[in-house]
TORSETOR-332163 format. One record per residue (C-alpha): residue in three letters; x, y, z. Coordinates in pm, 1 decimal. Example, Ala and Ser with C-alpha at 12.3 -4.5 7.8 and 13.67 -1.06 7.14 Angstrom:
BEGIN
{type:ALA xx:1230.0 yy:-450.0 zz:780.0}
{type:SER xx:1367.0 yy:-106.0 zz:714.0}
This chain:
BEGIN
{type:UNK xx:1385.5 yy:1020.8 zz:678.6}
{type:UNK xx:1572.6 yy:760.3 zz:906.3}
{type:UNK xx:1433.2 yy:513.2 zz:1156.1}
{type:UNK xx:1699.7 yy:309.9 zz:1376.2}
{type:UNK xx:1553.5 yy:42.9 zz:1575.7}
{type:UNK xx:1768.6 yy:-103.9 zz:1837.7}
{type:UNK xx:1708.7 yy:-321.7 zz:2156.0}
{type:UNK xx:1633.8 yy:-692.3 zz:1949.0}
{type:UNK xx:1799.7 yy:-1016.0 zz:2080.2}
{type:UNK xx:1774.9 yy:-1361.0 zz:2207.9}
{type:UNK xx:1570.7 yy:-1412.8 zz:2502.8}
{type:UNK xx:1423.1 yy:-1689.6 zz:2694.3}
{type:UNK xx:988.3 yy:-1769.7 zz:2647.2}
{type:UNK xx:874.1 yy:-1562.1 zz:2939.8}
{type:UNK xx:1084.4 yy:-1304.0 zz:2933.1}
{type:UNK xx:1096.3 yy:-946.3 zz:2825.9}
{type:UNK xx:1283.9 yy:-677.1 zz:2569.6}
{type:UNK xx:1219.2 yy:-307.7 zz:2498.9}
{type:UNK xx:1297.2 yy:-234.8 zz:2126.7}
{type:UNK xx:1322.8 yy:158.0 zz:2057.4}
{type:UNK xx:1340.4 yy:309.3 zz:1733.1}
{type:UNK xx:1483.0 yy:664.0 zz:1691.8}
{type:UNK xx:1361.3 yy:926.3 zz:1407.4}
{type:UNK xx:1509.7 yy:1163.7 zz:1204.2}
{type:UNK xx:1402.2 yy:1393.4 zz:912.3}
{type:UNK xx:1093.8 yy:1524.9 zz:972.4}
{type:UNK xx:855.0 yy:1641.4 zz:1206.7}
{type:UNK xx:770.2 yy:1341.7 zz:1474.6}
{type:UNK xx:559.5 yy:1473.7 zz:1714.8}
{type:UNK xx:327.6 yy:1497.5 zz:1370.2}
{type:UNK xx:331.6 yy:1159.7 zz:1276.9}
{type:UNK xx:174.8 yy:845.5 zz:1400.6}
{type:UNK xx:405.1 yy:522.3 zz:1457.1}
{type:UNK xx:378.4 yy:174.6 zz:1414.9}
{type:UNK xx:583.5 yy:-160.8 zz:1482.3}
{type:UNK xx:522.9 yy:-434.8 zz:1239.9}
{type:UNK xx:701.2 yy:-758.8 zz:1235.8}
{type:UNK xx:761.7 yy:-1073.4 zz:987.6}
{type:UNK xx:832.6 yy:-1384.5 zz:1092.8}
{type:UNK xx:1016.6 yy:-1646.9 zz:881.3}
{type:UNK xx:743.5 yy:-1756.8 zz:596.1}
{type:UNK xx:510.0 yy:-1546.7 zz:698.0}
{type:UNK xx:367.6 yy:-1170.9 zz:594.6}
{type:UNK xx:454.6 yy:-850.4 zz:763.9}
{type:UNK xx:176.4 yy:-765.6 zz:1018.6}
{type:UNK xx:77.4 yy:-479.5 zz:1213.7}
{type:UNK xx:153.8 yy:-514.7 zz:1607.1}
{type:UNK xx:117.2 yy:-227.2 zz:1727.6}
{type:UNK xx:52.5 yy:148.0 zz:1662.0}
{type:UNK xx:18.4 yy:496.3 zz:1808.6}
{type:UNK xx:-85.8 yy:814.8 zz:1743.2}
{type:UNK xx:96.1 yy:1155.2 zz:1734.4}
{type:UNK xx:25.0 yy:1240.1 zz:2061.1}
{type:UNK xx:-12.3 yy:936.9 zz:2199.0}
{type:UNK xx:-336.8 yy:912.6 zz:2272.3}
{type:UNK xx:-515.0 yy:660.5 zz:2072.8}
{type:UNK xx:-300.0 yy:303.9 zz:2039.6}
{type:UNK xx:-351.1 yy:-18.3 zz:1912.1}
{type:UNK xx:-272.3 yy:-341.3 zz:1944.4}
{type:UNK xx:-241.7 yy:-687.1 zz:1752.4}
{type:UNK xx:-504.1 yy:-878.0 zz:1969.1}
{type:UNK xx:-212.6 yy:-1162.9 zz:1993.0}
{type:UNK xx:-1.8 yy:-956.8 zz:2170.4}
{type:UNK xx:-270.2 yy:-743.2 zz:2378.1}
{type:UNK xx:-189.0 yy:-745.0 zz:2737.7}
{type:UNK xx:190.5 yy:-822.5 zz:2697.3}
{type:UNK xx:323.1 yy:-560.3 zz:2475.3}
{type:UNK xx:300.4 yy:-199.2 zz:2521.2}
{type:UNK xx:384.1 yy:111.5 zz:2294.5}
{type:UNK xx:517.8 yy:461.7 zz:2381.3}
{type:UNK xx:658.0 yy:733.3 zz:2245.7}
{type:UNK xx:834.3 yy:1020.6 zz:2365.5}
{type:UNK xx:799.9 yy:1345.8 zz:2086.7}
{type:UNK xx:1106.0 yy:1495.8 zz:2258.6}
{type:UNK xx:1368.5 yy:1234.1 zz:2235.2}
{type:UNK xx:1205.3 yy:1175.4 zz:1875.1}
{type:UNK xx:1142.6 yy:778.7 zz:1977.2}
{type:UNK xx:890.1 yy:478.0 zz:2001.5}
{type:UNK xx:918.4 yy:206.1 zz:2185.9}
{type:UNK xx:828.7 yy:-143.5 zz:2226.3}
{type:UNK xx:801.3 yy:-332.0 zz:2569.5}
{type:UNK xx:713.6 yy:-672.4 zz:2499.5}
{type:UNK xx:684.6 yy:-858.2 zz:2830.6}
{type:UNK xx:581.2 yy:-1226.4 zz:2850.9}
{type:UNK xx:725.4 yy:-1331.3 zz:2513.9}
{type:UNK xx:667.4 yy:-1624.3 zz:2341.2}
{type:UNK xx:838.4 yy:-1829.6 zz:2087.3}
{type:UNK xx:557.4 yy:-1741.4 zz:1836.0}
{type:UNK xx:708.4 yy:-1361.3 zz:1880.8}
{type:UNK xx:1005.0 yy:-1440.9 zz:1696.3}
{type:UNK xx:1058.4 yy:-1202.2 zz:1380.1}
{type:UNK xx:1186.2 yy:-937.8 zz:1247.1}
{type:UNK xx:1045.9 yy:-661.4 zz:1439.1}
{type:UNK xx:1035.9 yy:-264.2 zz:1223.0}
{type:UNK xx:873.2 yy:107.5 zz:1300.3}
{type:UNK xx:723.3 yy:254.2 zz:1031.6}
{type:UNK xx:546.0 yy:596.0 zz:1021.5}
{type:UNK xx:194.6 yy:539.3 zz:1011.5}
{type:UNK xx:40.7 yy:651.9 zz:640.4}
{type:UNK xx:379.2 yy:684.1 zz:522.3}
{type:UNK xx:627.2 yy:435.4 zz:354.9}
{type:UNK xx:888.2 yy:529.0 zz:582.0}
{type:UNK xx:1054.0 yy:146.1 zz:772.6}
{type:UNK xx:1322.6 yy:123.3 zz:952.0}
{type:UNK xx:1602.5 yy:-162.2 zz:919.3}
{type:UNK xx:1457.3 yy:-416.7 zz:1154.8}
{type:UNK xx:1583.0 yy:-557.8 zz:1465.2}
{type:UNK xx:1561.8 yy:-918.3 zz:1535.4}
{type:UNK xx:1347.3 yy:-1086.5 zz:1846.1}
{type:UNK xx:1396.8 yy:-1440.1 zz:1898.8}
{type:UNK xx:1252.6 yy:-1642.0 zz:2152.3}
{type:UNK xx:1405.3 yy:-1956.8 zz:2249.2}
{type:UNK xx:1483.2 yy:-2141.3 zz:2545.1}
């Protein structure tokens, strides 16, 4: 199994990034996804998840209404659009396959004017 996220990097507080993370070694489409992210000092939370087909997603209420996650089963990929972003967004942001331990490497978000 191998995740590769890609798309982290410094941006100013209001603006926006798309992180993607591409998957490899087993059966996507049949898997739920999730992006976590730790901050500096802080735990590893949950921001956002999705289901196999896409149909039921959640959110971190924090980032509700500015972030949104997709998938496409095809191109074997999740992504991230975080619009809006705030300095408090900046970590290290991972996909993970939902009920599996299966993380990527992490791509780093920071948000800094």
């Amino acid at each position: 199994v191998q995740l590769v996220e890609s798309g982290g990097g410094l941006v100013q507080p209001g603006g926006s990034l798309r992180l993607s993370c591409v998957a490899s070694g087993f059966t996507f489409s049949g898997y739920g996804m999730s992006w976590y992210r730790q901050a500096p000092g802080k735990e590893r939370e949950l921001v956002a998840s999705i289901s196999s087909t896409g149909t039921s997603i959640n959110y971190l209420d924090s980032v509700k209404d500015r972030f949104t996650i997709s998938r496409d089963n095809a191109k074997k990929t999740v992504y991230l659009q975080m619009n809006s972003l705030k300095p408090e967004d900046t970590a290290v942001y991972y996909c993970k396959v939902t009920r599996r331990d299966y993380w990527g490497q992490g791509t780093q978000v920071t948000v800094s004017s």
